[in-house]
NUTI-752478 format. One record per residue (C-alpha): chain; residue in one letter; residue number from 1; x, y, z. Coordinates in steps of 0.02 Angstrom, whole numbers. Each point is the difference from the previous one (the first is absolute). Layout:
residues N
<site mol="A" type="A" seq="NUM" xx="X" yy="Y" zz="Z"/>
...
END
This chain:
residues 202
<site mol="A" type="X" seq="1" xx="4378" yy="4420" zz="5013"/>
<site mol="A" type="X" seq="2" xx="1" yy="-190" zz="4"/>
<site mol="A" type="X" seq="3" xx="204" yy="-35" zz="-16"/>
<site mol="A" type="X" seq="4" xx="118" yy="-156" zz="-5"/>
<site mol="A" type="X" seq="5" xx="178" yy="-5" zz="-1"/>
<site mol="A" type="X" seq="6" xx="48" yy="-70" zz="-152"/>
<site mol="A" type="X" seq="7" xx="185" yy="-61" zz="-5"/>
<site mol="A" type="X" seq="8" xx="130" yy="20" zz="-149"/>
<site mol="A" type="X" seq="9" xx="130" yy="-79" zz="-47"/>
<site mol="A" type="X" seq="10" xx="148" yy="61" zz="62"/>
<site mol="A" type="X" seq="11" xx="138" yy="104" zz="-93"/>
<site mol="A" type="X" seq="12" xx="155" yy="55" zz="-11"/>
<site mol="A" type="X" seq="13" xx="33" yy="181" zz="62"/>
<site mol="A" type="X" seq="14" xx="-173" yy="29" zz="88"/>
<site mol="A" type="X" seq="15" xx="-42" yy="165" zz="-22"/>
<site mol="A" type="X" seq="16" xx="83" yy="22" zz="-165"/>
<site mol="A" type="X" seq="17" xx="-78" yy="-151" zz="-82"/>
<site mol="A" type="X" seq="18" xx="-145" yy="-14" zz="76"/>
<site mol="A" type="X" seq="19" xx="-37" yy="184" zz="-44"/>
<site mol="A" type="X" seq="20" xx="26" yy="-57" zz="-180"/>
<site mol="A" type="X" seq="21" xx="-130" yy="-128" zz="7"/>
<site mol="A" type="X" seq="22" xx="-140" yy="88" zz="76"/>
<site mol="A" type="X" seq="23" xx="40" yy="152" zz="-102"/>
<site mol="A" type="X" seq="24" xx="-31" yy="-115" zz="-164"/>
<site mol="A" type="X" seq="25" xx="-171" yy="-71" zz="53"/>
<site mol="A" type="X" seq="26" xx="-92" yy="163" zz="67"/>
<site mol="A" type="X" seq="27" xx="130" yy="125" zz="55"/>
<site mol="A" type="X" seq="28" xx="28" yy="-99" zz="170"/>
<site mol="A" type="X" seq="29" xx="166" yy="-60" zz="102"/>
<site mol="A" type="X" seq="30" xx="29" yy="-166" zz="83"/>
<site mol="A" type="X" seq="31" xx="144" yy="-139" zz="19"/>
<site mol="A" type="X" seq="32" xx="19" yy="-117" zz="125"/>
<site mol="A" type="X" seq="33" xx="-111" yy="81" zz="92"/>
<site mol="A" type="X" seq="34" xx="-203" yy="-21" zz="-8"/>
<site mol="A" type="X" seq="35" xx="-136" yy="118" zz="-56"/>
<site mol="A" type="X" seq="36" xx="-166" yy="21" zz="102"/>
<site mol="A" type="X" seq="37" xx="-125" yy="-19" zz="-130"/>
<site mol="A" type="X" seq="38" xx="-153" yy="148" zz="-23"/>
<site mol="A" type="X" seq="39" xx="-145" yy="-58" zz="-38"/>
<site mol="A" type="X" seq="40" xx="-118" yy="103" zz="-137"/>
<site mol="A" type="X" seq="41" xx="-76" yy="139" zz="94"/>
<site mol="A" type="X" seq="42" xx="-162" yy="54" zz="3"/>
<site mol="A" type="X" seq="43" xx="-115" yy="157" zz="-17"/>
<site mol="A" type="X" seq="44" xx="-1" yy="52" zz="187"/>
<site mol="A" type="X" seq="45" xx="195" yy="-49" zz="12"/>
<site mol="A" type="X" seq="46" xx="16" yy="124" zz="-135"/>
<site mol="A" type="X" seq="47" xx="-73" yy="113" zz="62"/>
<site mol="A" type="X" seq="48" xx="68" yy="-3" zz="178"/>
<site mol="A" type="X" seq="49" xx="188" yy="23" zz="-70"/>
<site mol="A" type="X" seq="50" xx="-69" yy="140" zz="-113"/>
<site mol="A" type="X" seq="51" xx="-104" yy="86" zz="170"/>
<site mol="A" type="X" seq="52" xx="143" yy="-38" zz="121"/>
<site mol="A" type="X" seq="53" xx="164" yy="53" zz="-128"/>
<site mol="A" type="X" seq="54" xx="-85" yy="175" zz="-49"/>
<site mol="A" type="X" seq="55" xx="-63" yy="36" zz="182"/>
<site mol="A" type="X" seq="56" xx="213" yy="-41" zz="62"/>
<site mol="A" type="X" seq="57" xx="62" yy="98" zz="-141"/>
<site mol="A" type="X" seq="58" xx="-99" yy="159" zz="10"/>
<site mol="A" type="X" seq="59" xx="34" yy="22" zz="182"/>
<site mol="A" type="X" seq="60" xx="202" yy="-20" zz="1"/>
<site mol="A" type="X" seq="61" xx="34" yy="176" zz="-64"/>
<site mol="A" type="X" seq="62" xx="171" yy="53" zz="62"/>
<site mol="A" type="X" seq="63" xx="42" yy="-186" zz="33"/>
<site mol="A" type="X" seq="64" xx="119" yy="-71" zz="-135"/>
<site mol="A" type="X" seq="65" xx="-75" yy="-184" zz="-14"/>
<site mol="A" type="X" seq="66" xx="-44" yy="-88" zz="-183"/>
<site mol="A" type="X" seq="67" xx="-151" yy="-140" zz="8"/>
<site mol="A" type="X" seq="68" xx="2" yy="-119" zz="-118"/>
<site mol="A" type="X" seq="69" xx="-168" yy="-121" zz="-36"/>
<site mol="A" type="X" seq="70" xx="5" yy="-173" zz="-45"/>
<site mol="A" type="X" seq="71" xx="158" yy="-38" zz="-103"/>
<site mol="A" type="X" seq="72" xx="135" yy="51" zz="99"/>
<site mol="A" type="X" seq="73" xx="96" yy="-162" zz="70"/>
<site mol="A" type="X" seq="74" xx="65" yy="-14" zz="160"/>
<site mol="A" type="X" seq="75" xx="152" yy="-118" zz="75"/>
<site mol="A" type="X" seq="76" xx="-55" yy="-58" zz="163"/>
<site mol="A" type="X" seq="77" xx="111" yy="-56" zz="139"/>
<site mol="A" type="X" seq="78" xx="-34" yy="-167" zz="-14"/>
<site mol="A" type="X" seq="79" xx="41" yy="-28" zz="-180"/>
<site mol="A" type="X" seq="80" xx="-177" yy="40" zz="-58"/>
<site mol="A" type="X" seq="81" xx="-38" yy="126" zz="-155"/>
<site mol="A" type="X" seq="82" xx="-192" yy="45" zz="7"/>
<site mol="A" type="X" seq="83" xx="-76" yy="154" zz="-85"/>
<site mol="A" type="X" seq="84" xx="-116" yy="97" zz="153"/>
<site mol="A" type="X" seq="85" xx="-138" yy="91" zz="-58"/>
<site mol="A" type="X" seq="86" xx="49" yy="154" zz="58"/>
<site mol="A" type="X" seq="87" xx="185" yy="62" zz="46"/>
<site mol="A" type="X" seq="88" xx="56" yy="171" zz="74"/>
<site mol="A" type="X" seq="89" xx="179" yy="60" zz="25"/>
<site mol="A" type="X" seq="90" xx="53" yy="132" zz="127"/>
<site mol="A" type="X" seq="91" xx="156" yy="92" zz="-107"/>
<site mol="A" type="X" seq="92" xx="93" yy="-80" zz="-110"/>
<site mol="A" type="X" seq="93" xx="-27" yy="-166" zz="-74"/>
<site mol="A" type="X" seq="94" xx="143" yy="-126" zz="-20"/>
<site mol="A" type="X" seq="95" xx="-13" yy="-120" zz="-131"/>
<site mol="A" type="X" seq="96" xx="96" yy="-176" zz="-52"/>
<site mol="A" type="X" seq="97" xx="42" yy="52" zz="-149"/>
<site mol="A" type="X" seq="98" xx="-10" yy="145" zz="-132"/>
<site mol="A" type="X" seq="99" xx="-155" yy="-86" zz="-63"/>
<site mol="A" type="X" seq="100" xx="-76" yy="96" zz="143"/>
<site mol="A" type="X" seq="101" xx="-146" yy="-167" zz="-2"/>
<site mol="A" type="X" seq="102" xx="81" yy="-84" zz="175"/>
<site mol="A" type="X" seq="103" xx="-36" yy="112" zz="143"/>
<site mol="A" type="X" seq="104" xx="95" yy="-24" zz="168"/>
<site mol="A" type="X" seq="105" xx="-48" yy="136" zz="116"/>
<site mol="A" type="X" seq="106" xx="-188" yy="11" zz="18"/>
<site mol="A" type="X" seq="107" xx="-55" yy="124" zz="140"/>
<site mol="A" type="X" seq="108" xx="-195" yy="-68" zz="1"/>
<site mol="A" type="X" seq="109" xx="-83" yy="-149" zz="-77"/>
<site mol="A" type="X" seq="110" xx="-188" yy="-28" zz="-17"/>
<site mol="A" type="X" seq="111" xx="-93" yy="-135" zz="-65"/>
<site mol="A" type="X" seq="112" xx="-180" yy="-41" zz="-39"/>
<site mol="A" type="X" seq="113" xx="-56" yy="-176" zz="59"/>
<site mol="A" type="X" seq="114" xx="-164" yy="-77" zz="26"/>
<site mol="A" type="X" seq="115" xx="-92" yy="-145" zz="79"/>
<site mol="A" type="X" seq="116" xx="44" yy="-115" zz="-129"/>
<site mol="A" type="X" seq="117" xx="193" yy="40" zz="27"/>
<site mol="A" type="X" seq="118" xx="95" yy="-187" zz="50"/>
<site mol="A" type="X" seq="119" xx="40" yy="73" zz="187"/>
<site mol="A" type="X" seq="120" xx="178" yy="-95" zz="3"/>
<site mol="A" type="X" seq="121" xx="31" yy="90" zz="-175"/>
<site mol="A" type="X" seq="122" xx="-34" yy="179" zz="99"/>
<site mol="A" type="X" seq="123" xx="106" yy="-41" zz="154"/>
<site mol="A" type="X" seq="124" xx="144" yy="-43" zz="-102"/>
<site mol="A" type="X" seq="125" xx="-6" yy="164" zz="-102"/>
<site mol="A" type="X" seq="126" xx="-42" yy="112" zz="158"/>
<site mol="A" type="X" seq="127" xx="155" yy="-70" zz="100"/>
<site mol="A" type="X" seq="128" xx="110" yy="6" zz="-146"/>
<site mol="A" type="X" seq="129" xx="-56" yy="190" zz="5"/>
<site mol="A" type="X" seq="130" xx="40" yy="29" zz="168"/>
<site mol="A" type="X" seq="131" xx="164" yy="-104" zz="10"/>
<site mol="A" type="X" seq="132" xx="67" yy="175" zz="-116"/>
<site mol="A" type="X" seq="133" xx="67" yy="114" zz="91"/>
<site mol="A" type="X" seq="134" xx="-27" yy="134" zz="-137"/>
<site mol="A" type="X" seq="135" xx="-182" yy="-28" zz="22"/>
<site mol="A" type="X" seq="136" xx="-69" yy="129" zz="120"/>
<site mol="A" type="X" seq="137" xx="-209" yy="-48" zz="-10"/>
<site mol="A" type="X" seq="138" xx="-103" yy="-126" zz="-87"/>
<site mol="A" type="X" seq="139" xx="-187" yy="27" zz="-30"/>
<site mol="A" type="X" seq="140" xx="-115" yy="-147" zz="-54"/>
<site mol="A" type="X" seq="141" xx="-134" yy="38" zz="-53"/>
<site mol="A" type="X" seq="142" xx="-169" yy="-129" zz="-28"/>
<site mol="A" type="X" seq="143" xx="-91" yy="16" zz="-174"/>
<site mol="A" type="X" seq="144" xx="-178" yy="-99" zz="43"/>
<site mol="A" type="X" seq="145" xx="1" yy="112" zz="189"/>
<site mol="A" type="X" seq="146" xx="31" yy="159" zz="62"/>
<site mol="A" type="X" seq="147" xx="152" yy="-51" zz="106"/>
<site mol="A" type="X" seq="148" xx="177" yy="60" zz="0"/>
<site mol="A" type="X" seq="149" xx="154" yy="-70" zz="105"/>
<site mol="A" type="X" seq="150" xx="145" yy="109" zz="36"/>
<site mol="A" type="X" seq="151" xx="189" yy="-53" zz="53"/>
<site mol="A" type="X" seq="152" xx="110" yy="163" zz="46"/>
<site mol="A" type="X" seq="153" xx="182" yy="-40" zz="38"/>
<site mol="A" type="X" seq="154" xx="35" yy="54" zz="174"/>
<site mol="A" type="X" seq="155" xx="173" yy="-45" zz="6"/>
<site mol="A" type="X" seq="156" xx="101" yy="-163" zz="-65"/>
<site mol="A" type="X" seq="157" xx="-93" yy="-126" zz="90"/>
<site mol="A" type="X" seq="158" xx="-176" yy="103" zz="53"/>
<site mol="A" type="X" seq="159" xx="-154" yy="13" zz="-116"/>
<site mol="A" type="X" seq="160" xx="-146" yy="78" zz="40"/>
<site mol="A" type="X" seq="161" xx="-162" yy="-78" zz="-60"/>
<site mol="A" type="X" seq="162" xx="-159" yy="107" zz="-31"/>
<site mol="A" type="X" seq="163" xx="-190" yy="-61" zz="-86"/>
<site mol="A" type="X" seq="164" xx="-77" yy="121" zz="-73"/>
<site mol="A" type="X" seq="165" xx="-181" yy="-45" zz="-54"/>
<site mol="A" type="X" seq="166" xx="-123" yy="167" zz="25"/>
<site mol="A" type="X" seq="167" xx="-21" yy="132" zz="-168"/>
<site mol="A" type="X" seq="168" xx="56" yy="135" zz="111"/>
<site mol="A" type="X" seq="169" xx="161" yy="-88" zz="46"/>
<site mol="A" type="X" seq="170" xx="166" yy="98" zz="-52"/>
<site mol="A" type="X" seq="171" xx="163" yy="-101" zz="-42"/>
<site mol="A" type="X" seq="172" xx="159" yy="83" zz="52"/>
<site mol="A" type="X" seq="173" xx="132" yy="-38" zz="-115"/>
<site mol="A" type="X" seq="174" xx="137" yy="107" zz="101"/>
<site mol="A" type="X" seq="175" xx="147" yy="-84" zz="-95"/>
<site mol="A" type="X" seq="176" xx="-65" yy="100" zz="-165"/>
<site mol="A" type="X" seq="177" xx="-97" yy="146" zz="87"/>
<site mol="A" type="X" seq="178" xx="-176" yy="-26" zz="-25"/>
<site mol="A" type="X" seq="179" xx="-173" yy="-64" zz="47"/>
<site mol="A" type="X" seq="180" xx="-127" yy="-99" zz="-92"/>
<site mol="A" type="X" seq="181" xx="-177" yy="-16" zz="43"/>
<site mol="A" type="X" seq="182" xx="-74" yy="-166" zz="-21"/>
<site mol="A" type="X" seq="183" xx="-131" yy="103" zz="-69"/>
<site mol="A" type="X" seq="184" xx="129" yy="43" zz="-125"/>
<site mol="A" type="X" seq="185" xx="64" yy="-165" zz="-53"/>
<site mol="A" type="X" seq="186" xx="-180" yy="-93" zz="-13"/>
<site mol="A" type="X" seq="187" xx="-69" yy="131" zz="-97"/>
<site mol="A" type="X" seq="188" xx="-121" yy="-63" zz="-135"/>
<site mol="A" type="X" seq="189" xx="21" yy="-173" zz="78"/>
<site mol="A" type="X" seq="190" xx="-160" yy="-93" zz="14"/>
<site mol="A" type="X" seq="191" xx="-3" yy="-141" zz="141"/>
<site mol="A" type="X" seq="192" xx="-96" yy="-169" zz="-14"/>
<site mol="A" type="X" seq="193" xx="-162" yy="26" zz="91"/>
<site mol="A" type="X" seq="194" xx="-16" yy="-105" zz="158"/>
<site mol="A" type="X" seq="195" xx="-160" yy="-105" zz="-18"/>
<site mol="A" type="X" seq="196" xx="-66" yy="-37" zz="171"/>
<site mol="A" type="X" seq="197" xx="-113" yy="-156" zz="20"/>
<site mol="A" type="X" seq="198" xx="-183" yy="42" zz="94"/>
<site mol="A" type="X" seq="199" xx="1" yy="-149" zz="125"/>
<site mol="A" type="X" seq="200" xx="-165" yy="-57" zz="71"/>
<site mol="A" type="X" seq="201" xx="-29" yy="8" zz="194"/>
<site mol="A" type="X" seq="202" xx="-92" yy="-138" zz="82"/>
END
């Protein structure tokens, strides 16, 4: 999830015409605002949408949320479009246009990222997340380690902060009504084998 802001030229009518733009190269939106690049992602990434999507979406019975995966853009407060990897909304969703393609309420955000991610690049996006007051919980989650960071809103200026890093570990997504295992969301994933070095004692 390496990402750079890349900037664009700026237009007349922002939404309108930038929507146009995007639309015409791959179904995107822009203007004078500036798209966080997504890398290519990976096997494990992949997979770690897949696990973490299906396990949200089969426990919100009752709930009336949508998730969307991968393609579904997002205005951010700061003038930033980026596409997350995963998106839920809690009711109903509220779009810029009747393209339905620009999404402006998200409820919960998650993103895979891993060691390689450019750490500015991740700050940027997180804070852009939490500077929307729609957004009620962001989850990043770590593709190369089994390690997942939760904000939940507390109230306008409060976040609480939570690690989760054991197999047993249960998310809490109370904005959408469910729990994840991190059992559940790293299923299949194989990690990198830590090689430890025998040292000689003298």
């Amino acid at each position: 999830m390496s990402e750079k802001a890349m900037e664009r030229p700026s237009v007349k009518g922002v939404a309108e015409e930038y929507s146009g733009l995007e639309r015409s190269r791959f179904a995107g939106d822009t203007g004078s605002g500036r798209l966080i690049a997504r890398s290519g992602s990976n096997r494990w990434h992949n997979l770690i949408v897949a696990n973490t999507a299906i396990s949200a979406g089969s426990k919100m019975h009752g709930h009336k949320a949508e998730i969307y995966i991968s393609n579904m853009r997002l205005r951010l407060a700061n003038n930033l479009f980026c596409y997350p990897d995963i998106v839920i909304v809690s009711g109903e969703p509220k779009f810029a246009d009747p393209n339905q393609d620009l999404l402006l309420n998200p409820t919960v955000v998650i993103e895979i990222f891993s060691s390689s991610t450019n750490t500015s690049d991740k700050t940027k996006k997180v804070e852009s997340f939490l500077e929307m007051s729609c957004i009620k919980e962001c989850l990043l989650l770590k593709e190369d380690e089994m390690r997942v960071e939760h904000y939940s809103r507390q109230n306008a200026k409060q976040w609480l902060y939570r690690i989760y890093n054991e197999r047993d570990d249960v998310v809490s997504l109370d904005s959408v009504g469910c729990k994840i295992s991190l059992s559940e969301m790293y299923a299949q994933i194989k990690f990198p084998q830590t090689q430890f070095a025998s040292k000689a004692v003298n």
